[in-house]
N, CA, C and O atoms as a Tinker XYZ file with bonds, in Angstrom:
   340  protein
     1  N     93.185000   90.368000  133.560000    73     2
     2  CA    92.729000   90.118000  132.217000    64     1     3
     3  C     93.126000   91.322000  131.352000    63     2     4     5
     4  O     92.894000   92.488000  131.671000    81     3
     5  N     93.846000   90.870000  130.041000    73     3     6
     6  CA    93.947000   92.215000  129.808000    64     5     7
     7  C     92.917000   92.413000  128.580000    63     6     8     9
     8  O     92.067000   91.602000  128.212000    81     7
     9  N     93.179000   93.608000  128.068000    73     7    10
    10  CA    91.950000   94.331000  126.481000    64     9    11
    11  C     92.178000   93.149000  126.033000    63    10    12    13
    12  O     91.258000   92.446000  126.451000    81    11
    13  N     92.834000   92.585000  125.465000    73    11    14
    14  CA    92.119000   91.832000  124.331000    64    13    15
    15  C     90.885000   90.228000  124.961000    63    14    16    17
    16  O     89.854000   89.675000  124.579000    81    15
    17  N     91.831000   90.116000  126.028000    73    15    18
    18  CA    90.729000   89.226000  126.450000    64    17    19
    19  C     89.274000   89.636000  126.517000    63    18    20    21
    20  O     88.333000   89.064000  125.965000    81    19
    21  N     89.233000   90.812000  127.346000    73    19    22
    22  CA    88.325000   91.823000  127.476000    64    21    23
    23  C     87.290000   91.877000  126.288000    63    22    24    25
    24  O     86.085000   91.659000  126.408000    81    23
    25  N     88.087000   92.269000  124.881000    73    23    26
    26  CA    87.458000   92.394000  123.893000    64    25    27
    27  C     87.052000   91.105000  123.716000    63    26    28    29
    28  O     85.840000   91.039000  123.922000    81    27
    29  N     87.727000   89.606000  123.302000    73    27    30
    30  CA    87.183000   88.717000  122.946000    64    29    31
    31  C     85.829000   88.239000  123.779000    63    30    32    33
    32  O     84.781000   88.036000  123.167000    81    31
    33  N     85.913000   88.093000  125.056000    73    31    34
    34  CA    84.693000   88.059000  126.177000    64    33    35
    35  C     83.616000   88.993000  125.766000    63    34    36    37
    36  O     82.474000   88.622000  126.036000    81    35
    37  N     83.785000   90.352000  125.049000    73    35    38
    38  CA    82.631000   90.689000  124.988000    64    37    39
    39  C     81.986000   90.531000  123.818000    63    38    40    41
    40  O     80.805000   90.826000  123.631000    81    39
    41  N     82.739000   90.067000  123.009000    73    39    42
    42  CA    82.201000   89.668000  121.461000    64    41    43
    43  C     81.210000   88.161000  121.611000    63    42    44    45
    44  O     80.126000   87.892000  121.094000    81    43
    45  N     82.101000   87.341000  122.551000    73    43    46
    46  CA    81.693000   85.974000  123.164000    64    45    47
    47  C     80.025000   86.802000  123.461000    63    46    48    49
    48  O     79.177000   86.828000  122.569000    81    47
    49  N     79.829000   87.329000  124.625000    73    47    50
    50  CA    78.849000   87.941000  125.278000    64    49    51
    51  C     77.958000   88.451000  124.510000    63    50    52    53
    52  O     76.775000   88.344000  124.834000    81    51
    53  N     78.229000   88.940000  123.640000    73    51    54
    54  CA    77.595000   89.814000  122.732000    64    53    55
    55  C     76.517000   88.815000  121.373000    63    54    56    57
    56  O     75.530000   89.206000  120.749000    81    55
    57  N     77.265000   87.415000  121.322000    73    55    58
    58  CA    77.045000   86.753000  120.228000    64    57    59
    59  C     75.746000   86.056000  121.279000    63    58    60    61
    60  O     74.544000   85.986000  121.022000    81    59
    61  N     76.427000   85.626000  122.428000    73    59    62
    62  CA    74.907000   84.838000  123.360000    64    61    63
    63  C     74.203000   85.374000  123.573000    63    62    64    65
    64  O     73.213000   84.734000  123.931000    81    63
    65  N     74.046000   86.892000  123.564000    73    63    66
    66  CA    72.480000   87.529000  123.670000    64    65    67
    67  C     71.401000   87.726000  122.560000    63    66    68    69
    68  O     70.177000   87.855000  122.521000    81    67
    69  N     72.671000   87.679000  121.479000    73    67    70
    70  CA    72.226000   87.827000  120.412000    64    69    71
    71  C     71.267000   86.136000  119.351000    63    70    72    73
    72  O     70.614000   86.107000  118.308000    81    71
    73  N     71.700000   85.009000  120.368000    73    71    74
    74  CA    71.304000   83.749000  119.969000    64    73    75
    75  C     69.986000   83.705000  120.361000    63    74    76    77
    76  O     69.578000   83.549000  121.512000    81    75
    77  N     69.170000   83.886000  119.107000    73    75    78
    78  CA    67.732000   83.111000  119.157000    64    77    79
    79  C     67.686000   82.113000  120.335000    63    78    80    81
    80  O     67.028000   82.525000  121.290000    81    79
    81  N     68.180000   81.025000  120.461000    73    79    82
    82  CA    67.547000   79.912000  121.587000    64    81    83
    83  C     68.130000   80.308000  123.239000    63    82    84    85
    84  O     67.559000   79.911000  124.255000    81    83
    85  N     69.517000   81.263000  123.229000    73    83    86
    86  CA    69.367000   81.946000  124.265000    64    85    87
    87  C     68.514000   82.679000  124.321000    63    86    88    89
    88  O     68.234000   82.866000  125.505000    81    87
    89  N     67.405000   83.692000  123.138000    73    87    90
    90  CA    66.771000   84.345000  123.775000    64    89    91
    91  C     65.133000   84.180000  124.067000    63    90    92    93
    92  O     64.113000   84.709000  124.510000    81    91
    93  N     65.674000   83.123000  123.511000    73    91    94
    94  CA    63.832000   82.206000  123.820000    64    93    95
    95  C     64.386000   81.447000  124.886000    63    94    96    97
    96  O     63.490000   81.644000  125.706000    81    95
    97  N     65.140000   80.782000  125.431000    73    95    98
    98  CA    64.823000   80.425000  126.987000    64    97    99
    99  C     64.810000   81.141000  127.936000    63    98   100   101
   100  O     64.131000   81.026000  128.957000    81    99
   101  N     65.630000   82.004000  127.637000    73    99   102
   102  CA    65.229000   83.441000  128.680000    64   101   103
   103  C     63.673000   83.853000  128.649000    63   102   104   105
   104  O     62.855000   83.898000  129.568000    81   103
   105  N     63.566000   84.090000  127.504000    73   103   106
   106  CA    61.684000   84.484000  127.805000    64   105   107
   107  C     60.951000   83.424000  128.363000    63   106   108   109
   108  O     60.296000   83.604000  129.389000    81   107
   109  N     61.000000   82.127000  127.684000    73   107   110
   110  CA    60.345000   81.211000  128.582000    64   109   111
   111  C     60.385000   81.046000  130.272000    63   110   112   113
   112  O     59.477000   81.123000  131.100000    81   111
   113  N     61.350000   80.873000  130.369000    73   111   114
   114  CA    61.603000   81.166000  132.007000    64   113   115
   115  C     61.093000   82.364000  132.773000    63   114   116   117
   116  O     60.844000   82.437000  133.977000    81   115
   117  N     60.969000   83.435000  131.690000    73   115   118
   118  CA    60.756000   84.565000  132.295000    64   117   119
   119  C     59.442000   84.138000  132.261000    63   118   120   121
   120  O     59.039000   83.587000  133.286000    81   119
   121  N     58.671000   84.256000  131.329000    73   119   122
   122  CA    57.294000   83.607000  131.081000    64   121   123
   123  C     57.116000   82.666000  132.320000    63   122   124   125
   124  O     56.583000   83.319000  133.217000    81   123
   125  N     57.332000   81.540000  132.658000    73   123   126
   126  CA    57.402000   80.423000  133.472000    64   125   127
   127  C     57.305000   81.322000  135.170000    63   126   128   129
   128  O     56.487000   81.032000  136.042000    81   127
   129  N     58.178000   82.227000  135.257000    73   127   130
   130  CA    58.035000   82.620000  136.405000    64   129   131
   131  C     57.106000   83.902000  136.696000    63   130   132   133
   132  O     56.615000   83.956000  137.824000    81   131
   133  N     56.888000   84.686000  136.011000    73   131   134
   134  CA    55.720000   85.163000  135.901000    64   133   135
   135  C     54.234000   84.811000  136.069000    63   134   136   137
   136  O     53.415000   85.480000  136.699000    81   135
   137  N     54.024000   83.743000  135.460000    73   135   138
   138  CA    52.421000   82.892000  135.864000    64   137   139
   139  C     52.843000   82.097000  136.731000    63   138   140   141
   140  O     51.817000   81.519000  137.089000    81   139
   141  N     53.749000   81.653000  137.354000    73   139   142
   142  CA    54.027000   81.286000  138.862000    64   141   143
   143  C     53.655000   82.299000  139.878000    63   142   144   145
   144  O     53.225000   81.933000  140.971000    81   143
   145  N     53.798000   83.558000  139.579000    73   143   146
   146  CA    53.614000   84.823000  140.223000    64   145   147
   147  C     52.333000   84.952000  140.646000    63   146   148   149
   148  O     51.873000   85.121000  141.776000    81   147
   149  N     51.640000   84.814000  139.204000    73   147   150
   150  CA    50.622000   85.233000  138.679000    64   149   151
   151  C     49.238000   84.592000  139.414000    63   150   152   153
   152  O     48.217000   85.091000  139.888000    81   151
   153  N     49.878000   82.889000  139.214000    73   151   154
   154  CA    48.824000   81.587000  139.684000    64   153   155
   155  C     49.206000   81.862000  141.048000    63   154   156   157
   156  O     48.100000   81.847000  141.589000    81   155
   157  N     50.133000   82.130000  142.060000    73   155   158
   158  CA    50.359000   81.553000  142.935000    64   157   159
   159  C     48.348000   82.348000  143.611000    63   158   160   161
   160  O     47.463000   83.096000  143.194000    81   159
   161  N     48.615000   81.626000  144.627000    73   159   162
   162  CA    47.549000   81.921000  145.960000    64   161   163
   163  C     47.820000   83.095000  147.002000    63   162   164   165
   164  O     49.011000   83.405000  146.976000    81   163
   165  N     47.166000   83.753000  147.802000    73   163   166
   166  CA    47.600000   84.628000  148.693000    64   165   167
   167  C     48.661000   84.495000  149.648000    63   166   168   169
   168  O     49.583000   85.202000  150.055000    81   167
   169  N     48.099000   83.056000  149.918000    73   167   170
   170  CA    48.634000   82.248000  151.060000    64   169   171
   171  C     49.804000   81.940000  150.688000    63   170   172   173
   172  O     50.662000   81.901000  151.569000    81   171
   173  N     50.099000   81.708000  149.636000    73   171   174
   174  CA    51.776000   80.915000  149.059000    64   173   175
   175  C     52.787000   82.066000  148.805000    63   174   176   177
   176  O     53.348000   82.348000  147.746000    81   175
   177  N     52.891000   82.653000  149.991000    73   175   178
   178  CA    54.277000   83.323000  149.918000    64   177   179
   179  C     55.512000   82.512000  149.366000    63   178   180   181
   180  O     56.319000   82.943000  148.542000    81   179
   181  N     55.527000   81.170000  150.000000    73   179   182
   182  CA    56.884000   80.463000  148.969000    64   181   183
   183  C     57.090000   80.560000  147.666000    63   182   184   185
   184  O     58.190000   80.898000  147.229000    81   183
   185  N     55.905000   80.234000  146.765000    73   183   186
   186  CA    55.903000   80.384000  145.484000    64   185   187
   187  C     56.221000   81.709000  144.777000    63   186   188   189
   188  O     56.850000   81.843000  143.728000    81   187
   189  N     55.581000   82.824000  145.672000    73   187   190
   190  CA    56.263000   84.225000  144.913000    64   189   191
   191  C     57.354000   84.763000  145.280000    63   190   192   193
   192  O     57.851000   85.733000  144.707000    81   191
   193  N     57.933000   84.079000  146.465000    73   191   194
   194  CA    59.062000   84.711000  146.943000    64   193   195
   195  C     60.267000   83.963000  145.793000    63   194   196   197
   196  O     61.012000   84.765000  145.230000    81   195
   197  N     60.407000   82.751000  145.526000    73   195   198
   198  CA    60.720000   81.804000  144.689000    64   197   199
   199  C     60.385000   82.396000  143.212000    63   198   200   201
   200  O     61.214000   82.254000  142.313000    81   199
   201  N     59.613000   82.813000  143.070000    73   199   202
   202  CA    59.274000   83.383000  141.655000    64   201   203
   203  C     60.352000   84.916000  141.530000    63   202   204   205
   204  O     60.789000   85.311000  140.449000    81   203
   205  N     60.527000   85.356000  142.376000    73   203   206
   206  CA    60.597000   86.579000  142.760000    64   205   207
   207  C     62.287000   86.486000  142.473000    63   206   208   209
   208  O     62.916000   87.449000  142.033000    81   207
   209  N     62.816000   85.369000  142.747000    73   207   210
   210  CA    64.354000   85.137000  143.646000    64   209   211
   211  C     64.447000   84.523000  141.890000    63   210   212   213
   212  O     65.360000   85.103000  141.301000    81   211
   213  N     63.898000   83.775000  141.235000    73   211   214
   214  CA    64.218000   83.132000  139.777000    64   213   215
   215  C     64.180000   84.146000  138.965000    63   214   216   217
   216  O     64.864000   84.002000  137.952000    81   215
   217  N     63.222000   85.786000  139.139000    73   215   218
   218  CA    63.290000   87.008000  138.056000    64   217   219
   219  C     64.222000   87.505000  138.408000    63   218   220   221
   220  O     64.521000   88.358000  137.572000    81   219
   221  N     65.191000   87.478000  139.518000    73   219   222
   222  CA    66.353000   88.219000  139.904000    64   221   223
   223  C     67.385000   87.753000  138.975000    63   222   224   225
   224  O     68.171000   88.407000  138.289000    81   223
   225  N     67.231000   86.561000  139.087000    73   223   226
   226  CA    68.925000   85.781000  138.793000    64   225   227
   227  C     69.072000   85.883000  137.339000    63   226   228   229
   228  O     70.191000   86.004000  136.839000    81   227
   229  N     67.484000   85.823000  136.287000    73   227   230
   230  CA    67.712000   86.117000  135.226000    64   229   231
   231  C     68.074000   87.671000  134.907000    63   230   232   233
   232  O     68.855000   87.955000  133.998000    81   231
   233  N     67.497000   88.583000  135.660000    73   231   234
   234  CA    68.130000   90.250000  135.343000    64   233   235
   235  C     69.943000   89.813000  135.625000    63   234   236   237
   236  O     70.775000   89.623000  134.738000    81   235
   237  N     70.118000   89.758000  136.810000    73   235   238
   238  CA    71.519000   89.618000  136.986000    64   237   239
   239  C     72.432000   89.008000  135.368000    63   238   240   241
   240  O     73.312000   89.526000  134.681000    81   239
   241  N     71.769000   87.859000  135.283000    73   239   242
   242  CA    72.471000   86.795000  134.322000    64   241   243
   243  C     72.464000   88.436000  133.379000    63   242   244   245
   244  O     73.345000   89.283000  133.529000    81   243
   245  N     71.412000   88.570000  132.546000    73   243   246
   246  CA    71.946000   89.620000  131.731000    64   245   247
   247  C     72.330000   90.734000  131.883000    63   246   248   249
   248  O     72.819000   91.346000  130.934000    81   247
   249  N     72.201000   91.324000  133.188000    73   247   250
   250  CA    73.149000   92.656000  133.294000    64   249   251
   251  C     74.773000   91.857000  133.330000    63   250   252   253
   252  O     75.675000   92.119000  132.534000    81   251
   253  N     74.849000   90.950000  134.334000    73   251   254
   254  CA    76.714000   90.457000  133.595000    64   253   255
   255  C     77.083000   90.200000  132.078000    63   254   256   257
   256  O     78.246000   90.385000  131.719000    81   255
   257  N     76.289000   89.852000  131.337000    73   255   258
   258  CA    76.373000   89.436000  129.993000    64   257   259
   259  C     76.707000   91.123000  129.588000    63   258   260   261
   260  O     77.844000   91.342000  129.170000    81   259
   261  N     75.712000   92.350000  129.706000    73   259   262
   262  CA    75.658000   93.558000  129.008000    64   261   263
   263  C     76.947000   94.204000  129.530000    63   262   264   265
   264  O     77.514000   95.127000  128.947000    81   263
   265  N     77.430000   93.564000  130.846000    73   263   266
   266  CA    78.759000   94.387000  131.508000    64   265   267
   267  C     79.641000   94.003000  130.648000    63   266   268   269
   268  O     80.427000   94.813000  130.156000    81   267
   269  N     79.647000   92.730000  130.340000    73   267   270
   270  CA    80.626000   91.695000  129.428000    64   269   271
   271  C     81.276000   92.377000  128.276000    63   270   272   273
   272  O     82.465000   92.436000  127.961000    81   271
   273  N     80.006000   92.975000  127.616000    73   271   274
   274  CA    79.732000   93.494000  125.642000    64   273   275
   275  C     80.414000   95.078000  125.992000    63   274   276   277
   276  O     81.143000   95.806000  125.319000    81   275
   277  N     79.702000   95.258000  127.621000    73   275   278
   278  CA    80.288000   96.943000  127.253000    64   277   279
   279  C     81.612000   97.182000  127.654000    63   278   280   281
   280  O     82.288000   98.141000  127.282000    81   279
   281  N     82.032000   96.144000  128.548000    73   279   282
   282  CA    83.503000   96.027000  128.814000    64   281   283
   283  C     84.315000   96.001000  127.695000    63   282   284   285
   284  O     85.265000   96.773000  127.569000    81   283
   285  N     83.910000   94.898000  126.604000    73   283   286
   286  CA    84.741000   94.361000  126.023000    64   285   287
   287  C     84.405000   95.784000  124.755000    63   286   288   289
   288  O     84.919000   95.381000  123.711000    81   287
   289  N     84.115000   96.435000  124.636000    73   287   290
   290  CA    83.628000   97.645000  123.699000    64   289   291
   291  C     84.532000   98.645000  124.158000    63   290   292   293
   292  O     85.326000   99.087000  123.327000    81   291
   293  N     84.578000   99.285000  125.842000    73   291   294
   294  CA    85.839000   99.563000  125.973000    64   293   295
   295  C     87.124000   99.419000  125.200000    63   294   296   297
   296  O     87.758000  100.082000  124.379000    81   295
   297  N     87.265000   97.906000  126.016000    73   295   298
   298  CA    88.818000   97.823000  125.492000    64   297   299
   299  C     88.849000   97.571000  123.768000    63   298   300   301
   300  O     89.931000   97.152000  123.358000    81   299
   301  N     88.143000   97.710000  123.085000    73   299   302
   302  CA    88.245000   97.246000  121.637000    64   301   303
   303  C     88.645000   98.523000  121.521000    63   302   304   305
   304  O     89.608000   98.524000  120.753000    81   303
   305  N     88.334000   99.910000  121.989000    73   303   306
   306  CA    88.927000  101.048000  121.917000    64   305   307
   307  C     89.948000  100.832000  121.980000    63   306   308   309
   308  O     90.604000  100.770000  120.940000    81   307
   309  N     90.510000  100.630000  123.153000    73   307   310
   310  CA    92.089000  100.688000  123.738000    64   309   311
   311  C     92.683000  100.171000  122.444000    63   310   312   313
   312  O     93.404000  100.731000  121.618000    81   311
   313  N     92.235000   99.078000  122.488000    73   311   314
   314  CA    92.991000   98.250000  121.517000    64   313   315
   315  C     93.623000   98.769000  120.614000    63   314   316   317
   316  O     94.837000   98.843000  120.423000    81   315
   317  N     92.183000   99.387000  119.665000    73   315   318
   318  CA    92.656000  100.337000  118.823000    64   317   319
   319  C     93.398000  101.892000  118.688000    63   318   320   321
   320  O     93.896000  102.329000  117.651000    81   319
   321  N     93.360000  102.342000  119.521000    73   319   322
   322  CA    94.443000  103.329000  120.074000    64   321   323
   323  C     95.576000  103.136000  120.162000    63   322   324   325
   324  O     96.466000  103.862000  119.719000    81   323
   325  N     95.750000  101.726000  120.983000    73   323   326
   326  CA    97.018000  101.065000  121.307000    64   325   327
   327  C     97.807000  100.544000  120.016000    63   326   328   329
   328  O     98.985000  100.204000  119.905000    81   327
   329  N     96.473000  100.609000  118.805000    73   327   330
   330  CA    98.046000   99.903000  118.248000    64   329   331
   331  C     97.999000  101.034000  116.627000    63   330   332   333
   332  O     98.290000  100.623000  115.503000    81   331
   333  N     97.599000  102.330000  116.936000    73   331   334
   334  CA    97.635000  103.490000  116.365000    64   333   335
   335  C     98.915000  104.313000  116.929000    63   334   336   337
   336  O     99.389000  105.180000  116.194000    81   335
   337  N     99.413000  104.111000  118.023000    73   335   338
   338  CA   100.445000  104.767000  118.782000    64   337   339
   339  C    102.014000  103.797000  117.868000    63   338   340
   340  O    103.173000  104.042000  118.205000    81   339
């Protein structure tokens, strides 16, 4: 992939974190799995382990999204270097 893709992907990235209804389903879910946490019982290891495994995937989801913005922030440098030369 080169910079400019780079750059466009992180502008892409940058605009979906920045979307209101991306960032209200993220909280909801986050919300959602939290009082799953919260309600579960002593006994229901499934439910928090499951709760546990659904707060992962949303950190992940946005640490790739923030790799995305800072990648593409990088190469918007390059870019611009590159076409200063």
């Amino acid at each position: 992939m080169d910079s400019q893709d780079k750059f466009n992907r992180g502008k892409t990235a940058q605009r979906l974190m920045d979307d209101p209804i991306i960032q209200s389903a993220l909280a909801d879910l986050e919300g959602m799995y939290i009082n799953d946490w919260k309600t579960s019982t002593v006994d229901d290891v499934v439910k928090r382990e499951r709760a546990f495994a659904s707060m992962s995937v949303l950190h992940d989801f946005r640490a790739a999204l923030q790799s995305y913005v800072d990648t593409g922030k990088i190469a918007g440098k390059q870019i611009g270097r590159d076409s200063k030369m």
